[in-house]
C-alpha positions, 0 to 999 in steps of 0.5 A: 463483516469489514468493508473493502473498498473499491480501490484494489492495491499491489502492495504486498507484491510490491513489498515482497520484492523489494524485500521489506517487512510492513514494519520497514515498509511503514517506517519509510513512508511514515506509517504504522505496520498495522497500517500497511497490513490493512492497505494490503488487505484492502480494510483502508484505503490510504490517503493520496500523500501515502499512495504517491510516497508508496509509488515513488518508493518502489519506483513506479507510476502510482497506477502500478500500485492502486487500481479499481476493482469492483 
């Protein structure tokens, strides 16, 4: 069974509204599509270049993207 880690995400959410494919999506903060798909199933946890590029994208604190959950 995979792991899911910890650190729970709004990606998706964040992704819908702003109207973007995973592919866009990766393309502008430069990772894969297969990439994106597994930060919003919560299969890897990205690394902090990646969640601070994800904030500054969709405009919001990083907090509003990344949380912990148990």
């Amino acid at each position: 069974m995979p792991k899911n880690f910890p650190i729970s995400n709004n990606v998706k959410a964040l992704r819908e509204k702003h109207g973007l494919t995973q592919s866009e999506l990766g393309e502008a903060i430069g990772v894969t599509r297969q990439t994106v798909a597994a930060i919003e199933q919560r299969r890897y946890s990205p690394s902090l270049e990646t969640a601070f590029r994800l904030a500054k994208l969709f405009d919001t604190d990083i907090n509003a993207v990344f949380y912990w959950s148990n």
